[in-house]
N, CA, C and O of each residue as an XYZ file, in Angstrom:
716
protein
N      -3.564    -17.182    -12.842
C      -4.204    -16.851    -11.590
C      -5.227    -17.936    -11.258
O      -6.082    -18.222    -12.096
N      -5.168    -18.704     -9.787
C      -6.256    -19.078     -9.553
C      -7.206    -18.770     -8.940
O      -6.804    -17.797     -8.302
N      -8.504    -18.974     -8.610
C      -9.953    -18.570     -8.429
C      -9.922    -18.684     -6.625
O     -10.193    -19.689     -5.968
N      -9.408    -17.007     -5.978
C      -9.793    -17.317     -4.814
C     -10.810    -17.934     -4.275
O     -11.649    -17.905     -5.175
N     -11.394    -18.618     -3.144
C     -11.855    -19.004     -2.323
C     -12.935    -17.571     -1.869
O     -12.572    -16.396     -1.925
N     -14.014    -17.956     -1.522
C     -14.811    -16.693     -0.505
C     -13.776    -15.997      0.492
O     -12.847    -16.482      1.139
N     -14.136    -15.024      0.416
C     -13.550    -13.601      1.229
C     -14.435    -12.561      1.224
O     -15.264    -12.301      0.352
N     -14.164    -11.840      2.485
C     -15.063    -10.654      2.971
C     -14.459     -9.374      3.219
O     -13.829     -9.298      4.274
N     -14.504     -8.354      2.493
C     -13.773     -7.649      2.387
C     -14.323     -6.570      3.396
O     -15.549     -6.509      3.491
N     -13.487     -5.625      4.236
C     -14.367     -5.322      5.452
C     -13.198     -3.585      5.156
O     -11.999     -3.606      4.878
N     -14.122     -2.227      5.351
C     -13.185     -1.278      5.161
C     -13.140     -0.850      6.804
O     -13.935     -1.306      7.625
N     -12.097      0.077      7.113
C     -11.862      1.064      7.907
C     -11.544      2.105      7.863
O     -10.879      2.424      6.877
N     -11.803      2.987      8.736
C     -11.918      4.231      8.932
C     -10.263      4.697     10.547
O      -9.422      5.565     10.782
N     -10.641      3.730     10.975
C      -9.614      4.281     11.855
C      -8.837      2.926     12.121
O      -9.045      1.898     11.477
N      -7.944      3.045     13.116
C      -6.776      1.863     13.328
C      -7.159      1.248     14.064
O      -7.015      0.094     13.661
N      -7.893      1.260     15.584
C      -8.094      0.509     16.831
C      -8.692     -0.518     16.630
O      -8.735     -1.469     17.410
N      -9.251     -0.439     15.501
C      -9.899     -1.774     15.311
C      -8.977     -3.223     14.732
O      -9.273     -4.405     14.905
N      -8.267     -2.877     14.297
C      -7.322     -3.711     12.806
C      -5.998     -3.910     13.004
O      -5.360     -4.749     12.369
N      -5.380     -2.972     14.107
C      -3.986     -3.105     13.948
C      -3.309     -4.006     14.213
O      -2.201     -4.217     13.721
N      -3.998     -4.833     15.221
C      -3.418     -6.451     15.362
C      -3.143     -7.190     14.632
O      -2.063     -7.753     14.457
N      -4.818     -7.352     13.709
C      -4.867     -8.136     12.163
C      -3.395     -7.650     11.002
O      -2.568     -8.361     10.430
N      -3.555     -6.400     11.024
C      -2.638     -5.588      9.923
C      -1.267     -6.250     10.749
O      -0.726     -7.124     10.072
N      -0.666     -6.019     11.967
C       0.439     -6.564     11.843
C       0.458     -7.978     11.456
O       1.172     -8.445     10.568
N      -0.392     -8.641     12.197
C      -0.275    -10.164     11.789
C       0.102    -11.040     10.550
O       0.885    -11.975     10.380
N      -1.103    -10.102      9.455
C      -0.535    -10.234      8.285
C       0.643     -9.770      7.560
O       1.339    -10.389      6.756
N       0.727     -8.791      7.907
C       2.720     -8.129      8.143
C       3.281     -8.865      8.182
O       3.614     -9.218      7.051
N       3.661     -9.413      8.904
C       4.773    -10.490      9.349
C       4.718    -11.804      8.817
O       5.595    -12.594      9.164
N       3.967    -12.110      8.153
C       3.877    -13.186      7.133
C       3.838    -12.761      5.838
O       4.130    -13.506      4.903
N       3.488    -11.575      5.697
C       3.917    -11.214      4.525
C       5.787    -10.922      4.050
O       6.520    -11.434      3.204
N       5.942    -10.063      4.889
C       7.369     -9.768      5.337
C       8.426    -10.407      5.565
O       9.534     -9.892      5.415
N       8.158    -12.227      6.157
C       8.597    -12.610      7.161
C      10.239    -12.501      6.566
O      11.179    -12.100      7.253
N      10.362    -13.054      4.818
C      12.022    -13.210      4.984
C      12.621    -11.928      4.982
O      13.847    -11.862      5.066
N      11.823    -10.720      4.884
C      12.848     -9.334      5.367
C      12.615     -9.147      6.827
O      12.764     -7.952      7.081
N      12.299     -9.859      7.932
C      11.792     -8.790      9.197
C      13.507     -8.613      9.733
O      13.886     -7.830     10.604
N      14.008     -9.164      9.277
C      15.432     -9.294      9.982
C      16.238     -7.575      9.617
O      17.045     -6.921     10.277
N      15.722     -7.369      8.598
C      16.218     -5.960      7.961
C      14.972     -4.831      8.708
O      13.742     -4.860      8.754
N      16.318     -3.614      9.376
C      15.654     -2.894     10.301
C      13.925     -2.110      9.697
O      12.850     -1.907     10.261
N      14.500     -1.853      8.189
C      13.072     -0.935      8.130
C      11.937     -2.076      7.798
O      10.997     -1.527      7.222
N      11.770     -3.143      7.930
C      10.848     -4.186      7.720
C      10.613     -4.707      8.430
O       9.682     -5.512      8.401
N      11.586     -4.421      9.720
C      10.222     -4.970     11.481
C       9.779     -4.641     11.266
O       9.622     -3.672     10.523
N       8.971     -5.601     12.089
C       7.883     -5.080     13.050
C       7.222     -4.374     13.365
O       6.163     -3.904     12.951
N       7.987     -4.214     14.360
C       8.113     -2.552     15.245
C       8.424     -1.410     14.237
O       7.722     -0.403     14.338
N       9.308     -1.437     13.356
C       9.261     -0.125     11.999
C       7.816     -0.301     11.491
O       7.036      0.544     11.931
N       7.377     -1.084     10.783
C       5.703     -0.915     10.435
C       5.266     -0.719     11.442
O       4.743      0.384     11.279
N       5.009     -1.136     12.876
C       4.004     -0.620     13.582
C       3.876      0.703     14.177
O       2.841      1.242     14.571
N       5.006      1.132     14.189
C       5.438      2.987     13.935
C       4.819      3.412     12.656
O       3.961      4.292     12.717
N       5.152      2.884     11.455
C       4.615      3.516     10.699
C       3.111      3.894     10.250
O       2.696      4.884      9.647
N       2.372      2.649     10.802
C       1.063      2.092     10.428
C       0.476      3.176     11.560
O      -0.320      4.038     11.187
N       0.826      3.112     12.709
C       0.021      4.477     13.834
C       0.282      5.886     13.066
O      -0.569      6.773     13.150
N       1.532      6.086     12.280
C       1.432      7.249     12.075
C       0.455      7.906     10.987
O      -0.301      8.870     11.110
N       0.725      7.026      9.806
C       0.166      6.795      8.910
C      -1.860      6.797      9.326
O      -2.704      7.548      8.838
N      -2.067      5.680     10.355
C      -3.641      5.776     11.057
C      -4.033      7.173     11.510
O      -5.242      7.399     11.575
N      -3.263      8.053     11.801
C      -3.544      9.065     12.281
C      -3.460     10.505     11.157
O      -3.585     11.670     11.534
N      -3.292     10.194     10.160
C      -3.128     11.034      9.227
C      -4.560     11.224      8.118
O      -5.352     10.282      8.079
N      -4.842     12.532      7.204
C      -6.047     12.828      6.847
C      -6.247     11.551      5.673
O      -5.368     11.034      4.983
N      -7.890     11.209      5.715
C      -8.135     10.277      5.082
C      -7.724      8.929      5.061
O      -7.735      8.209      4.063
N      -7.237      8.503      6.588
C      -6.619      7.082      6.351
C      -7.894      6.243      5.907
O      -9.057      6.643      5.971
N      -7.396      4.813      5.372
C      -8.863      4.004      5.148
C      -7.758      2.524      4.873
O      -6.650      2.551      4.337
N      -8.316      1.594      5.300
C      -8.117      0.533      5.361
C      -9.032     -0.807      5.387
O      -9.938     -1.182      6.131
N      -8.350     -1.405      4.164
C      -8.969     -2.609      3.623
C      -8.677     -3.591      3.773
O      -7.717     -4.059      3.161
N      -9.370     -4.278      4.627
C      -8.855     -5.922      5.166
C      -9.543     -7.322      4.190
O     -10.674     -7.092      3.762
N      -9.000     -8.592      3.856
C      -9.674     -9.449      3.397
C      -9.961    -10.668      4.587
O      -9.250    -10.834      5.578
N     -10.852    -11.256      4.332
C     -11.098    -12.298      5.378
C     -11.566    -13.580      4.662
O     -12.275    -13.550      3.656
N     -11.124    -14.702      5.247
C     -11.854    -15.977      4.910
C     -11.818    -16.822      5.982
O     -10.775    -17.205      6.513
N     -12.931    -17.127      6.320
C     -13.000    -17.909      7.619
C     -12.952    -17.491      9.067
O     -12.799    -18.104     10.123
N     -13.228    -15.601      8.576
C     -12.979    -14.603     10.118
C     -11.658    -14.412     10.369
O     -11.361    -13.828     11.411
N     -10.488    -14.916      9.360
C      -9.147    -14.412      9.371
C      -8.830    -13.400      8.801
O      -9.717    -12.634      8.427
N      -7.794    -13.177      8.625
C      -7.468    -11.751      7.636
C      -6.189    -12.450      6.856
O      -5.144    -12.945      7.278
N      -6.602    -12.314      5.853
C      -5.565    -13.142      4.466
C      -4.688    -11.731      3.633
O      -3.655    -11.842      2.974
N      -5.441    -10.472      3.902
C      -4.614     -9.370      3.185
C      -5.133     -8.437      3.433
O      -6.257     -8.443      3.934
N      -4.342     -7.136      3.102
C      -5.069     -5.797      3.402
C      -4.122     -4.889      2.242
O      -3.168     -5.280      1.570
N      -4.692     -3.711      2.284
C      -4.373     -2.520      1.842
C      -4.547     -1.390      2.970
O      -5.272     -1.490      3.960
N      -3.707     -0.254      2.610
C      -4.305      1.126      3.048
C      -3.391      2.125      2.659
O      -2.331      1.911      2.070
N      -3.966      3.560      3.111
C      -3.398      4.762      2.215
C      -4.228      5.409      3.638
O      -4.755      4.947      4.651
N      -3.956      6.922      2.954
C      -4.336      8.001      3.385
C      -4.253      9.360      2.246
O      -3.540      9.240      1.250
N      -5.008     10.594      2.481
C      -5.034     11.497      1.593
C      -3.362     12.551      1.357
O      -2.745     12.779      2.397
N      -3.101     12.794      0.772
C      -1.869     13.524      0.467
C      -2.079     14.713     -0.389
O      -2.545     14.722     -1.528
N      -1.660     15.742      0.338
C      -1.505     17.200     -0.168
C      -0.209     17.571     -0.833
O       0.870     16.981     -0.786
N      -0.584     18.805     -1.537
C       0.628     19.586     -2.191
C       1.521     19.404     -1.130
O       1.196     19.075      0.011
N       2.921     19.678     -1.628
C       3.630     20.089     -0.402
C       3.877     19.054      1.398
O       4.400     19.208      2.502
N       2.933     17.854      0.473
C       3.147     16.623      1.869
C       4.730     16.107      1.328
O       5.297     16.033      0.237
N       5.109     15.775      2.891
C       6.566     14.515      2.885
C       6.911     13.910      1.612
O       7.898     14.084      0.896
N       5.811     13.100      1.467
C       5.813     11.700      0.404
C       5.961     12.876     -0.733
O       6.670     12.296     -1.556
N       5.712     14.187     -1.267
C       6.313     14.657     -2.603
C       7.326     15.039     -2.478
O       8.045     15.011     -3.478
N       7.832     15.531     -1.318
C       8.714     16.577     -1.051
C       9.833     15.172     -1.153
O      10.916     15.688     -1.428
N       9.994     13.922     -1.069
C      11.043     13.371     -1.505
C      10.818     12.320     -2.605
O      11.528     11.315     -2.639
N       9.848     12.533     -3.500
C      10.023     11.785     -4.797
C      10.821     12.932     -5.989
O      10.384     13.957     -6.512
N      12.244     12.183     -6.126
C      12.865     12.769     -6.854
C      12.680     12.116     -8.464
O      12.278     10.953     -8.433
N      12.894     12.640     -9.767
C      12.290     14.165     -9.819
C      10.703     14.651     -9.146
O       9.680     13.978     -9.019
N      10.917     15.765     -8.869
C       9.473     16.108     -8.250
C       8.282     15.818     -9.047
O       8.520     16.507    -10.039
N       7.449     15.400     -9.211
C       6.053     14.848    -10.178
C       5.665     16.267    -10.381
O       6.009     17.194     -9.646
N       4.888     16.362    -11.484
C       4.499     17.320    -11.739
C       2.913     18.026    -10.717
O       2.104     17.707     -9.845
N       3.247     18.983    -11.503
C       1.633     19.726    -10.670
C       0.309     19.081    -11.017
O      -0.759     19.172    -10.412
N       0.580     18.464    -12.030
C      -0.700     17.452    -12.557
C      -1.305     16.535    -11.738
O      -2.482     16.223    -11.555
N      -0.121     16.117    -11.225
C      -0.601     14.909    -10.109
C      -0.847     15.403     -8.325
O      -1.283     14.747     -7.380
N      -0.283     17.031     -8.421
C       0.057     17.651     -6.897
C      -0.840     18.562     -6.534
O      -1.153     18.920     -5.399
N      -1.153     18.845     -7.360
C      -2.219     20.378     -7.888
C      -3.336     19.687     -6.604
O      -3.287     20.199     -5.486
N      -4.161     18.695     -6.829
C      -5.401     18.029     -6.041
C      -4.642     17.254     -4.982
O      -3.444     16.973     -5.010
N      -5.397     16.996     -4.182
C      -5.089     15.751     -2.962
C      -4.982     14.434     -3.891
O      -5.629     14.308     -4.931
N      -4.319     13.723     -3.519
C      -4.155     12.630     -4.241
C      -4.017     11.175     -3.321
O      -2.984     11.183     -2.651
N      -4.629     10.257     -3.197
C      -4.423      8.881     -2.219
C      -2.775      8.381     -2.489
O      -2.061      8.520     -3.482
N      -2.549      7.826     -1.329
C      -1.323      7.064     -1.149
C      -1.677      5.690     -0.722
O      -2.068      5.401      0.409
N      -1.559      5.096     -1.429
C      -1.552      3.564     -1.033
C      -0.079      3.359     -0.551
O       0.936      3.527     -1.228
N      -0.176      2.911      0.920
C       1.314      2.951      1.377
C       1.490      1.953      1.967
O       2.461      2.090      2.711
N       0.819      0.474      2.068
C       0.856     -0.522      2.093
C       0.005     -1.480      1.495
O      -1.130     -1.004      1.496
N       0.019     -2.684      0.949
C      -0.915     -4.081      0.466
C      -0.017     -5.110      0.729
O       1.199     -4.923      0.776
N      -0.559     -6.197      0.904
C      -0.243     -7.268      1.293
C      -1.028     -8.486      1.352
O      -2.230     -8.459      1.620
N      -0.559     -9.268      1.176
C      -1.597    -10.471      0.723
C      -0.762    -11.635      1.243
O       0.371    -11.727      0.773
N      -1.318    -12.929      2.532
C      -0.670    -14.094      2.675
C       0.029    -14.801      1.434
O      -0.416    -14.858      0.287
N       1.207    -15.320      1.909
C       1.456    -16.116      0.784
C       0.752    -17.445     -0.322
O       1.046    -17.862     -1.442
N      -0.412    -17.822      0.813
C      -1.179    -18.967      0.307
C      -2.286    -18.594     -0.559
O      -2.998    -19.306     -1.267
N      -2.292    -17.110     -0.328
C      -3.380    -15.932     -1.198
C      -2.901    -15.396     -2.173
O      -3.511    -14.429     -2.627
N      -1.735    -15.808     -2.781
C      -1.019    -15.063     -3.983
C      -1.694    -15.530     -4.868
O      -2.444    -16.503     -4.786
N      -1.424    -14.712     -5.996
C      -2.451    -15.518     -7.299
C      -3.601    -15.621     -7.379
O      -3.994    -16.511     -8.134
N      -4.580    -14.836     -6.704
C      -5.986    -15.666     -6.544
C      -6.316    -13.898     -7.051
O      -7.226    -13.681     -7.851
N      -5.810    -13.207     -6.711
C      -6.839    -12.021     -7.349
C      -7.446    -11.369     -6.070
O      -8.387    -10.575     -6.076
N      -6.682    -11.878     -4.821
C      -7.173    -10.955     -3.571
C      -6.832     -9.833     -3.692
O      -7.613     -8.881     -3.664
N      -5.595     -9.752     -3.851
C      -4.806     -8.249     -3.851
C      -5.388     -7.627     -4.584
O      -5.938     -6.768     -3.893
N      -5.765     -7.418     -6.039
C      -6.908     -6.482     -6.806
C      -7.641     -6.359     -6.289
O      -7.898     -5.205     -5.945
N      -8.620     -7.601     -5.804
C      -9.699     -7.179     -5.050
C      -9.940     -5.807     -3.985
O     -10.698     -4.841     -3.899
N      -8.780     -6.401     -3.254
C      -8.555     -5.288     -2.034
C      -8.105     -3.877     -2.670
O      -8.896     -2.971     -2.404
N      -7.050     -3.523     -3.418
C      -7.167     -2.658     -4.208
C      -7.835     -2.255     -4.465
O      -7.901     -1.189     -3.852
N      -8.932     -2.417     -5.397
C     -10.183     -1.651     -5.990
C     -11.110     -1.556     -5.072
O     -11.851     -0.607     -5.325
N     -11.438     -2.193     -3.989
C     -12.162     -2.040     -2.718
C     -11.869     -0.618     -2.177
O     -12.652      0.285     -1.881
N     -10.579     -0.676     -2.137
C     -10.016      0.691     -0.981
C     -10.219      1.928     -2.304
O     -10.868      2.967     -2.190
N      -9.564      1.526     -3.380
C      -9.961      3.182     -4.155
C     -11.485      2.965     -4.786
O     -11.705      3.914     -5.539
N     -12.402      2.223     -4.753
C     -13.989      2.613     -5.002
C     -14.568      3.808     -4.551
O     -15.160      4.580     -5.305
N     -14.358      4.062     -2.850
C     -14.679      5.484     -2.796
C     -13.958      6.366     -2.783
O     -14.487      7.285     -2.157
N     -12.885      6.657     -3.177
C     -12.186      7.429     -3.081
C     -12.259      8.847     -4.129
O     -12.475      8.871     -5.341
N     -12.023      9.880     -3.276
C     -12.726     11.187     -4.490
C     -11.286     12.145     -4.907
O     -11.246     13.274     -5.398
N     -10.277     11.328     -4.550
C      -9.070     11.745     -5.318
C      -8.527     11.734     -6.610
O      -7.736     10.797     -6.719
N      -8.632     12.394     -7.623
C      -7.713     11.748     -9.115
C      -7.324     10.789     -9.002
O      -7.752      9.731     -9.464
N      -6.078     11.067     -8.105
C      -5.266     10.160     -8.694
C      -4.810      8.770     -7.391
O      -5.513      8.578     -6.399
N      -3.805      8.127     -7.631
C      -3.242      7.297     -6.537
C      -2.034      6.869     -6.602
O      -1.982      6.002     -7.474
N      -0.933      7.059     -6.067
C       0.191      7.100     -6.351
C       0.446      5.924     -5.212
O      -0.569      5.598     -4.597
N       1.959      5.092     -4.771
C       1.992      4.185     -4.280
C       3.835      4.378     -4.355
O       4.368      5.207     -5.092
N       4.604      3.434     -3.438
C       6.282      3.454     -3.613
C       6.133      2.092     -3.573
O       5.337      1.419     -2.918
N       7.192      1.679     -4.533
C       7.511     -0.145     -4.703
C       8.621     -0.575     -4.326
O       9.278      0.452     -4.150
N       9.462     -1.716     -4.012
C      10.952     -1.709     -4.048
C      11.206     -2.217     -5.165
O      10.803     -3.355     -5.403
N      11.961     -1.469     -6.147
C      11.645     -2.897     -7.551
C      12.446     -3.852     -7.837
O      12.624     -4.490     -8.875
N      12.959     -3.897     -6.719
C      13.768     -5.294     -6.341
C      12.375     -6.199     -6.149
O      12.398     -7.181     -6.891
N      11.309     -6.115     -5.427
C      10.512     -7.176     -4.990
C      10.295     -8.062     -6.055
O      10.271     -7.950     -7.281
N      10.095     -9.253     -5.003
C       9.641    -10.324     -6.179
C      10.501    -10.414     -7.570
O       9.942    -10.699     -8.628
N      11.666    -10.193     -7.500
C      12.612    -10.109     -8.772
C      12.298     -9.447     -9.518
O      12.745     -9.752    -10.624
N      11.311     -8.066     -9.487
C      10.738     -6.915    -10.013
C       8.996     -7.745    -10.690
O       8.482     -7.334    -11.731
N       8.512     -8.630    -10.039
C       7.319     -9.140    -10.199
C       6.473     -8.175     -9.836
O       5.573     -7.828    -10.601
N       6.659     -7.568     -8.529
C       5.806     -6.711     -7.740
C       5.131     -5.382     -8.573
O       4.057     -4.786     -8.659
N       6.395     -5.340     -9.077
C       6.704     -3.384    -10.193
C       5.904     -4.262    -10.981
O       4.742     -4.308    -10.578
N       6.098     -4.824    -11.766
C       5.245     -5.531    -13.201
C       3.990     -5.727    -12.783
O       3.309     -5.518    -13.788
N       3.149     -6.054    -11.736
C       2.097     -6.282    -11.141
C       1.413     -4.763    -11.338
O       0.548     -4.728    -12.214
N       1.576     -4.014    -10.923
C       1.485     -2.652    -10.576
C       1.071     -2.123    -12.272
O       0.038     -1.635    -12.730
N       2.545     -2.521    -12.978
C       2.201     -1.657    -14.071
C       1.087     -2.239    -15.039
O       0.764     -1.609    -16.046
N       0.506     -3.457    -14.713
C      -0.556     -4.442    -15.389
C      -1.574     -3.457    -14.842
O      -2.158     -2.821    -15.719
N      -1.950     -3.162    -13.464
C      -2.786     -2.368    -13.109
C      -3.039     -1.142    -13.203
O      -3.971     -0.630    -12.582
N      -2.046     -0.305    -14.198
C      -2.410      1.178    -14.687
C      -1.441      1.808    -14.339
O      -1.375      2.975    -14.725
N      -0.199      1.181    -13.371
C       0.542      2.610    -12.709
C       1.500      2.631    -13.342
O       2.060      1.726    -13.962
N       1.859      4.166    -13.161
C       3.155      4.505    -14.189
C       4.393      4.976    -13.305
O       4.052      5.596    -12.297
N       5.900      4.788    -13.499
C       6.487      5.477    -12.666
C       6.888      6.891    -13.541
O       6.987      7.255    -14.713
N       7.090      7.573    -11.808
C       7.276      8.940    -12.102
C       8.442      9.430    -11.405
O       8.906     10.553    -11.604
N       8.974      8.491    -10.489
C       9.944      8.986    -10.154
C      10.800      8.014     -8.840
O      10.291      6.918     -8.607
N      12.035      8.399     -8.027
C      11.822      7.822     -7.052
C      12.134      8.291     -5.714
O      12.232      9.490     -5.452
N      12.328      7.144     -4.665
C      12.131      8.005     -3.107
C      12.768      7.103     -2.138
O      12.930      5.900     -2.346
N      13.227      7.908     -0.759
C      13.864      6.696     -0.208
C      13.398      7.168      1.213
O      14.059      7.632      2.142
N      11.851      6.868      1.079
C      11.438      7.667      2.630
C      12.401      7.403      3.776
O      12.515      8.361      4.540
N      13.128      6.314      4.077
C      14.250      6.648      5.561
C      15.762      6.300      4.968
O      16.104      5.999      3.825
N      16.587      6.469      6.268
C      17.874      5.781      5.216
C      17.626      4.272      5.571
O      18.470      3.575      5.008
N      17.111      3.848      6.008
C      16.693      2.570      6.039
C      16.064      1.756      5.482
O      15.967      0.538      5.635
N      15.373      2.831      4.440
C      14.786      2.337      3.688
C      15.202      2.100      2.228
O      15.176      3.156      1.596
N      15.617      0.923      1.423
C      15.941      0.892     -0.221
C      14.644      2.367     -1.328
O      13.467      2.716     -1.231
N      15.603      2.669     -2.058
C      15.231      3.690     -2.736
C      14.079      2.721     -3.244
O      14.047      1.495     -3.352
N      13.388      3.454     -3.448
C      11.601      2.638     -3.988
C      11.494      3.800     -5.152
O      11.937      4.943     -5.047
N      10.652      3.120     -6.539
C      10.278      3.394     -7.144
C       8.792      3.976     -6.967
O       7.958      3.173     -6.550
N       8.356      5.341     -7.249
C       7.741      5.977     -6.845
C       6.534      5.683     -8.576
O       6.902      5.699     -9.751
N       4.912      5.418     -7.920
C       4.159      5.038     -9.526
C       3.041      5.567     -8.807
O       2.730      5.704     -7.624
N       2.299      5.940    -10.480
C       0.704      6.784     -9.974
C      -0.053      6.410    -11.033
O       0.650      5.951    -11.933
N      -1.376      6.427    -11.315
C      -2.224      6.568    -12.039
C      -3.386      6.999    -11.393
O      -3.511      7.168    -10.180
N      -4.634      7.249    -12.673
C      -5.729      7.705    -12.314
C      -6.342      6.356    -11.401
O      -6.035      5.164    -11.395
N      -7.673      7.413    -10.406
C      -7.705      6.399     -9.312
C      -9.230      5.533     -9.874
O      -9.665      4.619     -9.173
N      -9.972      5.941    -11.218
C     -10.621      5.266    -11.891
C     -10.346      5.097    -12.988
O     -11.048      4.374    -13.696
């Protein structure tokens, strides 16, 4: 890993402020899937309003130079929400029993890989967070399964998996405690 550069890590509370930035970095993050339907664009920017509008959204942007180089975000998740009702096998009550965070996107420019932004932003967004736990979906195809290995360096375990659309590749479904 090398030694990011200064960055300013800036949170949110709602979308109107960010959603420009958040796609922007989208699409450079994304860019060699945008061609595949559930990785427009326009599919994240559906998702990202819906997602903004849901309990506990919060979103973590990085900046250097007044740009935005990466972000994270989630929202709170209940018993009996979507996101359990299709991680097959069902996770246990351990993890369902409490509200639990969803980190349901991160992303980091490509010229920002390696530097330790993405943790950064990570631990930024779950610092306040008063949920157990934090669960997240991966493709573990990414990154030739770099992405999944990243993840599991950082505490998460899989528990199961999920294929929120049919458009979407079955994703490996991972959680751990959120301290």
């Amino acid at each position: 890993m090398t030694t990011a550069p200064a960055i300013e890590l800036r949170a949110f509370t709602t979308l109107d402020a960010v959603r420009g930035d958040l796609l922007d970095v989208y699409a450079e993050v994304r860019a060699p899937l945008l061609h595949l339907p559930n990785y427009a664009v326009t599919a994240f920017g559906e998702r990202l309003d819906r997602h903004g509008a849901e309990p506990g959204f919060l979103a973590v942007l990085a900046y250097a130079d007044g740009h935005p180089v990466g972000y994270a975000y989630g929202n709170t998740i209940e018993q009996g929400d979507r996101y359990w009702q299709r991680t097959s096998p069902a996770p246990t009550e351990k993890y369902t029993e409490r509200p639990a965070v969803a980190l349901k996107e991160i992303g980091v420019r490509p010229a920002w890989r390696k530097t330790g932004t993405a943790r950064r932003i990570h631990d930024t967004l779950l610092a306040t967070r008063d949920e157990p736990y934090v669960t997240l979906m991966v493709n573990p195809a990414a990154g030739d399964g770099k992405v999944h290995a990243l993840y599991t360096s950082w505490g998460y375990e899989d528990v199961g998996q999920s294929q929120p659309s049919p458009a979407s590749p079955v994703l490996t479904v991972m959680i751990r405690t959120v301290r």
